[in-house]
Biopython code that builds the backbone (N, CA, C, O; Angstrom):
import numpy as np
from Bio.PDB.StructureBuilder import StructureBuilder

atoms = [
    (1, "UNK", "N", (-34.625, 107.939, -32.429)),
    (1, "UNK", "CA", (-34.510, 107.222, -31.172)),
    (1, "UNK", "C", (-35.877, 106.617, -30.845)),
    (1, "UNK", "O", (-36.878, 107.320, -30.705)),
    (2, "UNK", "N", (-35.879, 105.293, -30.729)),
    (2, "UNK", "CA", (-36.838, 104.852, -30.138)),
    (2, "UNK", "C", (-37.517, 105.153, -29.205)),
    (2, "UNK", "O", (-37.244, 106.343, -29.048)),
    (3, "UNK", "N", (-38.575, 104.747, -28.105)),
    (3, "UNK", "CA", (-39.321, 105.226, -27.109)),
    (3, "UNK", "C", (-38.638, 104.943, -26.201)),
    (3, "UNK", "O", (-38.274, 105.789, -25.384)),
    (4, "UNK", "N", (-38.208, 103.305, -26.115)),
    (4, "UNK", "CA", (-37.552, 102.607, -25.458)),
    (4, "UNK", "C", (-36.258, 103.113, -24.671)),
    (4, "UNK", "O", (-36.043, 103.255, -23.468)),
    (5, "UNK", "N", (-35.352, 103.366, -25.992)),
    (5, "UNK", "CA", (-33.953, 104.311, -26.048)),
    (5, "UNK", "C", (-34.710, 105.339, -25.030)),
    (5, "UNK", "O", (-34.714, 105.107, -23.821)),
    (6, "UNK", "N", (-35.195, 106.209, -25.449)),
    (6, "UNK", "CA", (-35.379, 107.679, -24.822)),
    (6, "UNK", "C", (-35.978, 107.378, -23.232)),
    (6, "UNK", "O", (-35.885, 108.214, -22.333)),
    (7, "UNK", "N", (-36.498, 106.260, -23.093)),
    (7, "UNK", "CA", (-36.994, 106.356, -21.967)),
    (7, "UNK", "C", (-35.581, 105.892, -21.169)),
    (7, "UNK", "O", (-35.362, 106.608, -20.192)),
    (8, "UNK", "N", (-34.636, 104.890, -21.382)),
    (8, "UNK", "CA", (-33.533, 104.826, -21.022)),
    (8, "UNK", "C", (-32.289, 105.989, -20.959)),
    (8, "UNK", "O", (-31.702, 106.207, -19.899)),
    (9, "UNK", "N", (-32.102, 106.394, -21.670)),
    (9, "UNK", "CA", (-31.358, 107.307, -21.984)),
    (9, "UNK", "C", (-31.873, 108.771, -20.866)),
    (9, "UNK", "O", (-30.978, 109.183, -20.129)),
    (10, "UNK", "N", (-33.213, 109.463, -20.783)),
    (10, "UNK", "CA", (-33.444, 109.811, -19.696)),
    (10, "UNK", "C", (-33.219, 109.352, -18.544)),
    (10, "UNK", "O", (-32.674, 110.206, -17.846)),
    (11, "UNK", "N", (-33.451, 108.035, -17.829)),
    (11, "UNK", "CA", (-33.074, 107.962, -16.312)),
    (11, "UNK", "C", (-31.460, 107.154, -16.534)),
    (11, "UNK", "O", (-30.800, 106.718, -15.591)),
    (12, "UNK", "N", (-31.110, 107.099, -17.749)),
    (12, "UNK", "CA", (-29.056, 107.343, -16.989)),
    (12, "UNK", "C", (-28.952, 108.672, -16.738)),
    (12, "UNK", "O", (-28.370, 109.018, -15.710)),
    (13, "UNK", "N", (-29.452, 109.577, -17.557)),
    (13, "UNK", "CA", (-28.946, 111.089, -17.154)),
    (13, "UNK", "C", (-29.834, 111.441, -15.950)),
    (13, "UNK", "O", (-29.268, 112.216, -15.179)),
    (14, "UNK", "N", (-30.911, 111.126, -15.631)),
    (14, "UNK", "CA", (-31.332, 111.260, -14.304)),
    (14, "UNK", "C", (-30.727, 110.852, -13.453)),
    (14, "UNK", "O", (-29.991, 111.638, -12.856)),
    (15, "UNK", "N", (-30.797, 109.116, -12.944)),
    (15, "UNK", "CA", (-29.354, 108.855, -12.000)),
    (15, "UNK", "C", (-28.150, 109.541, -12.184)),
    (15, "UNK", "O", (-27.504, 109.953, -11.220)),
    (16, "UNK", "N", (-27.800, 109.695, -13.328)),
    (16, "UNK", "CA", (-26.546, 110.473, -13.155)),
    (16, "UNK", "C", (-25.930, 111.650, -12.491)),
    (16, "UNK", "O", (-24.849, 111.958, -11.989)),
    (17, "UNK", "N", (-27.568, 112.378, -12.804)),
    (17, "UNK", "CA", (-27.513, 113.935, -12.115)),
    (17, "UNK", "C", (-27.751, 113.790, -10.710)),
    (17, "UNK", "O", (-27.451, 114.685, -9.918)),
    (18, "UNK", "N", (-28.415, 112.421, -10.267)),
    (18, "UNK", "CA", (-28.511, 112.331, -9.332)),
    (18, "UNK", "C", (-27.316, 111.824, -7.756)),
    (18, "UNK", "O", (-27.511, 111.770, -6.541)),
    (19, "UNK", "N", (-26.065, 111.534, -8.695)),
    (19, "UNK", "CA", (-24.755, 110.752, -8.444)),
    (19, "UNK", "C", (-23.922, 112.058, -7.594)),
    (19, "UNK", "O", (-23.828, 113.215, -8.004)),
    (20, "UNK", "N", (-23.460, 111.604, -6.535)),
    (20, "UNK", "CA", (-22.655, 112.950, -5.287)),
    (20, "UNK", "C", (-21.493, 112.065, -4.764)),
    (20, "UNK", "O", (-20.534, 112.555, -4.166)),
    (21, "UNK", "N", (-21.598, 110.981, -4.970)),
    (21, "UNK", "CA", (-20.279, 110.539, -4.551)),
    (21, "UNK", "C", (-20.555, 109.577, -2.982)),
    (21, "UNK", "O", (-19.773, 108.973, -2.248)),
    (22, "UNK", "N", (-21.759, 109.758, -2.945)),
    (22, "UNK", "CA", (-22.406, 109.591, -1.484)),
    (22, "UNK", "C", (-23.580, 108.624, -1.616)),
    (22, "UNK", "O", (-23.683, 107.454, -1.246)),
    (23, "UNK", "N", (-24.843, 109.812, -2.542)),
    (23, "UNK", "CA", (-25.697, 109.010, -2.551)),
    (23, "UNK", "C", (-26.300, 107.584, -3.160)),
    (23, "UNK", "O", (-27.327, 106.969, -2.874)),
    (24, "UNK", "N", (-25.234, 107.312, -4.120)),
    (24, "UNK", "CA", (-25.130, 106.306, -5.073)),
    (24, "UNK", "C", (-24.594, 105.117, -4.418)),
    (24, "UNK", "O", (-24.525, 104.014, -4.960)),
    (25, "UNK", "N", (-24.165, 105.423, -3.069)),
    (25, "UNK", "CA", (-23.727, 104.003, -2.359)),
    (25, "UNK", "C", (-24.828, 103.382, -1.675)),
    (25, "UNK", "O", (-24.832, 102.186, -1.383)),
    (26, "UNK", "N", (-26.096, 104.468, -1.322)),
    (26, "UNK", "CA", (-27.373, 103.984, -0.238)),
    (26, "UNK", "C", (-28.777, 103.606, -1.363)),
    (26, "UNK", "O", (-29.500, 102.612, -1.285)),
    (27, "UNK", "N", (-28.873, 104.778, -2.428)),
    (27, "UNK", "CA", (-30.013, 105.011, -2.874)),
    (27, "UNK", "C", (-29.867, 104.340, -4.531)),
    (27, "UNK", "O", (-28.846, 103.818, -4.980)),
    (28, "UNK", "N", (-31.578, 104.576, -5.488)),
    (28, "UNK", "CA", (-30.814, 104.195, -6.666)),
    (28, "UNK", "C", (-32.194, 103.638, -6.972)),
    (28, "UNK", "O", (-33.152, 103.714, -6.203)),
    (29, "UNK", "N", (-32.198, 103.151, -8.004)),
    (29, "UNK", "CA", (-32.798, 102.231, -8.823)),
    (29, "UNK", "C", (-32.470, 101.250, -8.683)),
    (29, "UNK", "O", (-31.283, 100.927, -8.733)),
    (30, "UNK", "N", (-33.556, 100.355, -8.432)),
    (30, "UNK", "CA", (-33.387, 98.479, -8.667)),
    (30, "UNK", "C", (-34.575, 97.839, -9.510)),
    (30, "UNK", "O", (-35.747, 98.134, -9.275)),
    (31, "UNK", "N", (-34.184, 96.907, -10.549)),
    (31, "UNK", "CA", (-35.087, 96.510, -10.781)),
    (31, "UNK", "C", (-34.487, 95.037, -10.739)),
    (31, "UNK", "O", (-33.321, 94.650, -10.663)),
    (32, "UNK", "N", (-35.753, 94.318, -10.818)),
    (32, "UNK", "CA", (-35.678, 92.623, -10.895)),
    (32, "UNK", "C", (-36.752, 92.004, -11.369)),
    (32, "UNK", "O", (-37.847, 92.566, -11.404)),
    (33, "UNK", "N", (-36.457, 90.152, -11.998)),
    (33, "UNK", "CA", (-37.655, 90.101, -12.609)),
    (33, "UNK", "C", (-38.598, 89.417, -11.412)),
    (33, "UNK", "O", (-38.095, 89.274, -10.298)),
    (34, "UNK", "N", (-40.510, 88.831, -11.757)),
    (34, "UNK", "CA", (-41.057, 88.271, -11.309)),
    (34, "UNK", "C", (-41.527, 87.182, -11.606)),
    (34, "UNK", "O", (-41.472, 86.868, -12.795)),
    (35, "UNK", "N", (-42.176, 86.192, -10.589)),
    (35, "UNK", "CA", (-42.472, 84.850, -11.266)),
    (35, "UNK", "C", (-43.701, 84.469, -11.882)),
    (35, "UNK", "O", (-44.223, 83.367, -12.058)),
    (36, "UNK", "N", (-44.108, 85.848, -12.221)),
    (36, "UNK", "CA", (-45.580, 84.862, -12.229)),
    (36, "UNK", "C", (-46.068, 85.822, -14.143)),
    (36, "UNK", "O", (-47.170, 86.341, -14.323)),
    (37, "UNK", "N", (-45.084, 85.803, -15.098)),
    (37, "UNK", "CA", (-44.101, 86.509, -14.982)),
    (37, "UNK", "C", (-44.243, 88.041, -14.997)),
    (37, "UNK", "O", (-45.316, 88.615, -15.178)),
    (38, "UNK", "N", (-42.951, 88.707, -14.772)),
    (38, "UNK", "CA", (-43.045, 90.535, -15.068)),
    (38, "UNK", "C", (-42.026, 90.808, -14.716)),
    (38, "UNK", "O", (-41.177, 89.941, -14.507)),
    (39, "UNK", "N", (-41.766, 92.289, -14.519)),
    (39, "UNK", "CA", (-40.759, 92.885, -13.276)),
    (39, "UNK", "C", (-41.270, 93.740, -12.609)),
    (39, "UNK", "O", (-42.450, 93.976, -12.351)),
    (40, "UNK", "N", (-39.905, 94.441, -12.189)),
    (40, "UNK", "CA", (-40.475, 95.318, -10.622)),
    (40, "UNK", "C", (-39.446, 95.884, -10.487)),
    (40, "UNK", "O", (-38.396, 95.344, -10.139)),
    (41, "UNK", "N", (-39.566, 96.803, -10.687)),
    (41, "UNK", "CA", (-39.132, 98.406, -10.453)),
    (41, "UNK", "C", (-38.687, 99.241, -9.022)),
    (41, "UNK", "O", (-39.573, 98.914, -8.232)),
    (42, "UNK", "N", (-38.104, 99.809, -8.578)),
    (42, "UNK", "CA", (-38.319, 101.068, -7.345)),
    (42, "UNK", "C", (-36.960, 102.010, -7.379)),
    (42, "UNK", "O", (-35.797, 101.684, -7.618)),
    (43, "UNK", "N", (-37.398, 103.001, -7.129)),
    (43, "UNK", "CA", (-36.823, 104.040, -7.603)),
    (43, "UNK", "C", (-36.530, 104.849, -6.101)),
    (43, "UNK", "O", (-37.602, 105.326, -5.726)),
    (44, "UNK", "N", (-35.646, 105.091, -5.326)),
    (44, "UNK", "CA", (-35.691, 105.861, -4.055)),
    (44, "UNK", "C", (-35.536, 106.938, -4.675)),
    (44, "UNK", "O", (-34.730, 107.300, -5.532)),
    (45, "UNK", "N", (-36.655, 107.577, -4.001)),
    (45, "UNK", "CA", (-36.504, 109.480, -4.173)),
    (45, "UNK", "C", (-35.752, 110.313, -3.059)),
    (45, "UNK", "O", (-35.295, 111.455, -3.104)),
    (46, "UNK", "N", (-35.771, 109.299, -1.962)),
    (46, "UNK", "CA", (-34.999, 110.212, -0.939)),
    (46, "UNK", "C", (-33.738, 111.259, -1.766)),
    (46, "UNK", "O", (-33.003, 110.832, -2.657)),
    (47, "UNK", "N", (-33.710, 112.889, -1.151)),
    (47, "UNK", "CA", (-32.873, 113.505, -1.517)),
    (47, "UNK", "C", (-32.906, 113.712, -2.985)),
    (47, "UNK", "O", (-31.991, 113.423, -3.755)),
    (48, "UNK", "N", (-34.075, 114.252, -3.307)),
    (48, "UNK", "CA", (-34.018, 114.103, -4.676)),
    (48, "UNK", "C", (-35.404, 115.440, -4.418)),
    (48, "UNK", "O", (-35.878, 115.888, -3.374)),
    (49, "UNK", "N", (-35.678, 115.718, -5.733)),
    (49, "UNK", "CA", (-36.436, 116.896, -5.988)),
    (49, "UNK", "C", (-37.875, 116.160, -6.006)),
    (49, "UNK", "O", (-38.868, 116.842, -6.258)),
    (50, "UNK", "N", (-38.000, 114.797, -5.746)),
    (50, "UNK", "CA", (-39.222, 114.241, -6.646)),
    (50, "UNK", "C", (-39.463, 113.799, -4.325)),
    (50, "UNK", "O", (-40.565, 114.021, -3.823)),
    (51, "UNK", "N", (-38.763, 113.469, -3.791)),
    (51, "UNK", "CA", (-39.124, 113.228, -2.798)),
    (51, "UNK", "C", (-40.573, 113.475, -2.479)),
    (51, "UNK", "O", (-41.463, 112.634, -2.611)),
    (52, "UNK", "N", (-40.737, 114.785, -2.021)),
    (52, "UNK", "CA", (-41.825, 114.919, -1.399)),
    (52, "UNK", "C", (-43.802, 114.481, -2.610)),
    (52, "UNK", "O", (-44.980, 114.429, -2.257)),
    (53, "UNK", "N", (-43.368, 114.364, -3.450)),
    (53, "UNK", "CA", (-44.398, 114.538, -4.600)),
    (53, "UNK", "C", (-44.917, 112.708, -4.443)),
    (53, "UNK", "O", (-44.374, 111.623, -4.233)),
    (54, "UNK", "N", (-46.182, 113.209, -4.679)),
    (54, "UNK", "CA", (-46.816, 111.455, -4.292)),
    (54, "UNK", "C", (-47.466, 111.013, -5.929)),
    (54, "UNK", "O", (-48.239, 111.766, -6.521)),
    (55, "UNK", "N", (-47.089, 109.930, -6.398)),
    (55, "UNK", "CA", (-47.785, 109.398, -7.302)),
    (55, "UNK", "C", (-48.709, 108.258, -6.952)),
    (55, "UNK", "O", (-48.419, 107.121, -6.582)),
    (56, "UNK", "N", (-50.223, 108.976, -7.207)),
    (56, "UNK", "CA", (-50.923, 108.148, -6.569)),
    (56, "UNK", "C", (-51.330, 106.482, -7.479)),
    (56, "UNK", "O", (-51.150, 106.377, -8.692)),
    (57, "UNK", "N", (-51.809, 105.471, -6.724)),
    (57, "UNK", "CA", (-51.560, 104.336, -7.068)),
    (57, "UNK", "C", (-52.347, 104.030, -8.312)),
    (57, "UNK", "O", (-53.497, 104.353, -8.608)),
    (58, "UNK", "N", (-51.661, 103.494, -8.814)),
    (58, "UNK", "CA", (-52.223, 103.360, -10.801)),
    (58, "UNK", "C", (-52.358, 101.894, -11.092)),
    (58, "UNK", "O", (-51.319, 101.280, -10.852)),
    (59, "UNK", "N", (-53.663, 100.928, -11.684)),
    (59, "UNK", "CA", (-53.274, 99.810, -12.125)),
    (59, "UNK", "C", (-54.026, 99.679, -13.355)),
    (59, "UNK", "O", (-55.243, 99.833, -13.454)),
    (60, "UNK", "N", (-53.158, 99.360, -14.359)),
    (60, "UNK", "CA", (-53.953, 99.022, -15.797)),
    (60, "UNK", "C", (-53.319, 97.391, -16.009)),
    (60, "UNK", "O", (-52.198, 97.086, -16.417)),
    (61, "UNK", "N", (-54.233, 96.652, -15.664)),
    (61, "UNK", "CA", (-54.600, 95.088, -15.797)),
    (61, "UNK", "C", (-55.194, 94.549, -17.032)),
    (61, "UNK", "O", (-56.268, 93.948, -17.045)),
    (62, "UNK", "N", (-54.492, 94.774, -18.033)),
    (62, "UNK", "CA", (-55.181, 94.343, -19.446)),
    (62, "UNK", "C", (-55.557, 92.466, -19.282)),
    (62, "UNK", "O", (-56.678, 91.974, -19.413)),
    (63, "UNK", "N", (-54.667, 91.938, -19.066)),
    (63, "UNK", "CA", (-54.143, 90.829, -19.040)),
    (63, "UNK", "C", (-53.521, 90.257, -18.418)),
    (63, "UNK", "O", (-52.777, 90.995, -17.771)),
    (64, "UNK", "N", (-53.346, 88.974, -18.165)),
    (64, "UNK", "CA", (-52.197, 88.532, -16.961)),
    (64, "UNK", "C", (-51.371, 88.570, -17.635)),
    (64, "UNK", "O", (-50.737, 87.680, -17.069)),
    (65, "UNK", "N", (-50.517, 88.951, -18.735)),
    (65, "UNK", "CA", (-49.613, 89.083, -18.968)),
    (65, "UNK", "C", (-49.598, 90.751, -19.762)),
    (65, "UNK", "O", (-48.576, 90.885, -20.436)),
    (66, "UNK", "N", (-50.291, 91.679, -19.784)),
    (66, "UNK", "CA", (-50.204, 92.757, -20.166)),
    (66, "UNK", "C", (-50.486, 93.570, -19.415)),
    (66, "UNK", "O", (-51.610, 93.891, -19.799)),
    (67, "UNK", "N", (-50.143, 94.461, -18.154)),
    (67, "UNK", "CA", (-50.025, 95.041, -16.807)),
    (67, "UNK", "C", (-49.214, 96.001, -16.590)),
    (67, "UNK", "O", (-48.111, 95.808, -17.101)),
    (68, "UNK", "N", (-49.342, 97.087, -15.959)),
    (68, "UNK", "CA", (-48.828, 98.293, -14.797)),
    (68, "UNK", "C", (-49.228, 98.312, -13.819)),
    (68, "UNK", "O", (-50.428, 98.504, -13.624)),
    (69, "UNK", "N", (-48.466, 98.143, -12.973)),
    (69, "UNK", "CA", (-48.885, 98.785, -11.475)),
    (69, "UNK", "C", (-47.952, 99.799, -11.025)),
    (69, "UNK", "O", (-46.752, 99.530, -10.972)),
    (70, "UNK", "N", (-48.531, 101.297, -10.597)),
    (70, "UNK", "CA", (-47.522, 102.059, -10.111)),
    (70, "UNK", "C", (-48.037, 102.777, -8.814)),
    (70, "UNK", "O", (-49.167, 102.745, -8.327)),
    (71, "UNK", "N", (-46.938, 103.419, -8.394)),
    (71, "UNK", "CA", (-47.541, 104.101, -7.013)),
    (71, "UNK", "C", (-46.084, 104.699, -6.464)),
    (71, "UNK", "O", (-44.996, 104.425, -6.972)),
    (72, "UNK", "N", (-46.371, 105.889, -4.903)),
    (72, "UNK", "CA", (-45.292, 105.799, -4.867)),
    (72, "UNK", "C", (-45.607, 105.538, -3.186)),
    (72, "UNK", "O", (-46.773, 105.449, -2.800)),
    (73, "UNK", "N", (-44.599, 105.439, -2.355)),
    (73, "UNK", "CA", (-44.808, 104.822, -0.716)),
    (73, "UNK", "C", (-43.693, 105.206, 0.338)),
    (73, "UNK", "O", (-42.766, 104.397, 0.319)),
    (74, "UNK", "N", (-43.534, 106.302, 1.314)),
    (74, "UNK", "CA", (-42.367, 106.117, 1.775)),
    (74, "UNK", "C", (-40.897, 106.698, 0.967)),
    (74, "UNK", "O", (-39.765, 106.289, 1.224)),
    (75, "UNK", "N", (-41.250, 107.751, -0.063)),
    (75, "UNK", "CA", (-40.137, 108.372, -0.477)),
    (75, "UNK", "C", (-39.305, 107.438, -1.641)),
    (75, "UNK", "O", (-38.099, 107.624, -1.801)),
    (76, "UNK", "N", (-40.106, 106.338, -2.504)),
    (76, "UNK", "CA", (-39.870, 105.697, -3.137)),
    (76, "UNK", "C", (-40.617, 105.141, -4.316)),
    (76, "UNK", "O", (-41.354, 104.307, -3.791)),
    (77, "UNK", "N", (-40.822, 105.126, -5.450)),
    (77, "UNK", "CA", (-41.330, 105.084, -6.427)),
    (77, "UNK", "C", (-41.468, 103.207, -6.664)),
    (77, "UNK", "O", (-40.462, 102.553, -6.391)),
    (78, "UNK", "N", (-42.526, 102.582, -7.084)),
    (78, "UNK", "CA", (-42.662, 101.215, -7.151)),
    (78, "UNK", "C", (-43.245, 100.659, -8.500)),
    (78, "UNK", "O", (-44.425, 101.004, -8.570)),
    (79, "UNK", "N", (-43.041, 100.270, -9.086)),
    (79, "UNK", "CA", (-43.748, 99.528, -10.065)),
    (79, "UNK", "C", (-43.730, 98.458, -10.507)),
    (79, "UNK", "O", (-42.629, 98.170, -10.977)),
    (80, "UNK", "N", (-44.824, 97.332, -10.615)),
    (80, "UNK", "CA", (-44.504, 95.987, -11.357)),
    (80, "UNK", "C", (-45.267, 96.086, -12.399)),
    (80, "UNK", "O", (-46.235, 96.834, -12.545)),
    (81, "UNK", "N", (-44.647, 95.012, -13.430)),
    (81, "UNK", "CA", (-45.359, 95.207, -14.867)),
    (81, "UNK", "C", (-45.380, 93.842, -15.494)),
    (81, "UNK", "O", (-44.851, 92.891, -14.919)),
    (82, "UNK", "N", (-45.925, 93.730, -16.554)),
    (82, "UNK", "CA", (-45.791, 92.212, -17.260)),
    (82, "UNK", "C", (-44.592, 92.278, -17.868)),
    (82, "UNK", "O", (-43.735, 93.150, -17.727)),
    (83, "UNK", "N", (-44.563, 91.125, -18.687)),
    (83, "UNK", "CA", (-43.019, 90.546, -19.310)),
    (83, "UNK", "C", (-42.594, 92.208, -20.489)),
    (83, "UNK", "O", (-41.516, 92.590, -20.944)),
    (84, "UNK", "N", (-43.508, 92.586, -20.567)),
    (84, "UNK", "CA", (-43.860, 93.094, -22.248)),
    (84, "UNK", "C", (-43.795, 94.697, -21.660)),
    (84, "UNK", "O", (-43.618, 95.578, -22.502)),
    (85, "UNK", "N", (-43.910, 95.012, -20.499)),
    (85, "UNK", "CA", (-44.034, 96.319, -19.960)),
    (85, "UNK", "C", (-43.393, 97.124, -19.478)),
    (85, "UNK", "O", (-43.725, 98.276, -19.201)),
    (86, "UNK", "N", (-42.341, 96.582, -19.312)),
    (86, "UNK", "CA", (-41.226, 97.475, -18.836)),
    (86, "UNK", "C", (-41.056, 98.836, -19.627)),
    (86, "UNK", "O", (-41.272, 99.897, -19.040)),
    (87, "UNK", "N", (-40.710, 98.815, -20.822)),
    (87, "UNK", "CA", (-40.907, 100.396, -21.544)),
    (87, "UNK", "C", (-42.077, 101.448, -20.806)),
    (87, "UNK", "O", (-41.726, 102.447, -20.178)),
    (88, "UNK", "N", (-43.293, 101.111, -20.964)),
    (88, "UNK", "CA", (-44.190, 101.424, -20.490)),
    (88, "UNK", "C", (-44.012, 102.187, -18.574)),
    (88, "UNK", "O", (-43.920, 103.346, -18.171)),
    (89, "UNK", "N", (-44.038, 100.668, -17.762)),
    (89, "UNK", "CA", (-43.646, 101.261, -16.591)),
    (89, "UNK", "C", (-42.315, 102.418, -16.336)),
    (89, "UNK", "O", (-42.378, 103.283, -15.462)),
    (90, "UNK", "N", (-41.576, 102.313, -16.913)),
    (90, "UNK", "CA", (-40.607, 103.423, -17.125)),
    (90, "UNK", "C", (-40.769, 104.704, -16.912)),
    (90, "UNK", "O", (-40.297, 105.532, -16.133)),
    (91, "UNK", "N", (-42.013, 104.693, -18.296)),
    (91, "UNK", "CA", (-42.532, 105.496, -19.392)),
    (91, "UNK", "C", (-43.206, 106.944, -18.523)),
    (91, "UNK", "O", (-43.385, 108.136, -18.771)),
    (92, "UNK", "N", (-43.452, 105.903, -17.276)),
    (92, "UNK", "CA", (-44.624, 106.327, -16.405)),
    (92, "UNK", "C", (-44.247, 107.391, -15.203)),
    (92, "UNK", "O", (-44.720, 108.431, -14.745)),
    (93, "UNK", "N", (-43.017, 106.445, -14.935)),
    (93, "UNK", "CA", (-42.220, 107.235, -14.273)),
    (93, "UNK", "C", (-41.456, 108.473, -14.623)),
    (93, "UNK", "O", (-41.349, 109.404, -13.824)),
    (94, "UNK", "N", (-40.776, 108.487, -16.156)),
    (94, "UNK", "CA", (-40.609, 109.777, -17.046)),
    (94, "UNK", "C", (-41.295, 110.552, -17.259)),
    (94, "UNK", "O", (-40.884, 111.712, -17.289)),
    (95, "UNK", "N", (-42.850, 110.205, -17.538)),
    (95, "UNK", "CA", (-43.404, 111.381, -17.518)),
    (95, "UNK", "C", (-43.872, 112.497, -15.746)),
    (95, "UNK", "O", (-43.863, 113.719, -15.594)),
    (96, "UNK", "N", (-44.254, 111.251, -14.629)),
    (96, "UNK", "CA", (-44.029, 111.664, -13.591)),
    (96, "UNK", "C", (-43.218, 112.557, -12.883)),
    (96, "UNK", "O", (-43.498, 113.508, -12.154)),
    (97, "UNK", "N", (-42.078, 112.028, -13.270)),
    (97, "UNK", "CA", (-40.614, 112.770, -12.969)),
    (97, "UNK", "C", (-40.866, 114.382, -13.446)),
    (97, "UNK", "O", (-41.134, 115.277, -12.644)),
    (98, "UNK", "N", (-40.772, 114.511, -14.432)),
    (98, "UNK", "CA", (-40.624, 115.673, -15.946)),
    (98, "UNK", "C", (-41.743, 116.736, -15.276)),
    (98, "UNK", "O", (-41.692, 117.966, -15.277)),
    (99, "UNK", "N", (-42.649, 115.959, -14.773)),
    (99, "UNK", "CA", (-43.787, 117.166, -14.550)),
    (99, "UNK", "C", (-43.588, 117.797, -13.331)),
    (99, "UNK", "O", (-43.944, 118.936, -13.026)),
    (100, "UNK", "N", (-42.846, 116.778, -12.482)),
    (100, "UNK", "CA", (-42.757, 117.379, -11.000)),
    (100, "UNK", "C", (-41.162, 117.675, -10.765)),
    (100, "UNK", "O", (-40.671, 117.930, -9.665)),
    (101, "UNK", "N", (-40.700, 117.623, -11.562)),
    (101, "UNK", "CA", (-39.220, 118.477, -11.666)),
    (101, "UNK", "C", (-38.993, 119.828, -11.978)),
    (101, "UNK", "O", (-39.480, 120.286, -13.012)),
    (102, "UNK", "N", (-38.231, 120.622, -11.128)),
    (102, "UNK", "CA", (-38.447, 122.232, -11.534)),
    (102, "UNK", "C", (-37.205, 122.307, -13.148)),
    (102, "UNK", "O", (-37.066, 123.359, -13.771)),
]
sb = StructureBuilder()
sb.init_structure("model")
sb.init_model(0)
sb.init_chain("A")
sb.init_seg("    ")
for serial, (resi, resn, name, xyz) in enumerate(atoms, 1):
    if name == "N":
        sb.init_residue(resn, " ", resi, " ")
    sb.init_atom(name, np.array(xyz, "f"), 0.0, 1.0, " ", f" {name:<3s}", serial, name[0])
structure = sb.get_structure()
């Protein structure tokens, strides 16, 4: 399995575990792309084990087109990245998650 795969394949089974029948109508993952270019990420933690845990703000700026930005704000996880980064920003959040999950 790729990195890619595994980093996917972890947050379906994360959202998944995270799915009540309830919270999946308010909360969730969104991502979308950006224009200048990249994407952008956010992850609501509300009701979730990761809620209260703060990831403090991270930026690795290689390039205008090779980038992370992460952080978290308000019970919600954020990240934008370049075209090429998405695995990565993920990546970031998986390992985040994993450490602060009982």
């Amino acid at each position: 399995m790729s990195d890619a795969e595994d980093v996917l394949d972890r947050l379906q089974h994360r959202y998944a575990a995270q799915c009540n029948e309830d919270r999946e109508h308010e909360r969730g993952l969104k991502t979308a792309t950006l224009d200048n270019p990249g994407w952008t990420v956010t992850i609501d933690l509300e009701e979730t084990d990761l809620e209260q845990h703060e990831y403090p703000r991270q930026d690795a700026n290689r390039s205008a087109h090779d980038r992370v930005r992460a952080r978290t704000s308000e019970k919600t996880f954020h990240t934008g990245c370049g075209p090429g980064n998405l695995t990565e920003a993920l990546a970031l959040f998986r390992s985040w998650a994993t450490a602060n999950t009982p």
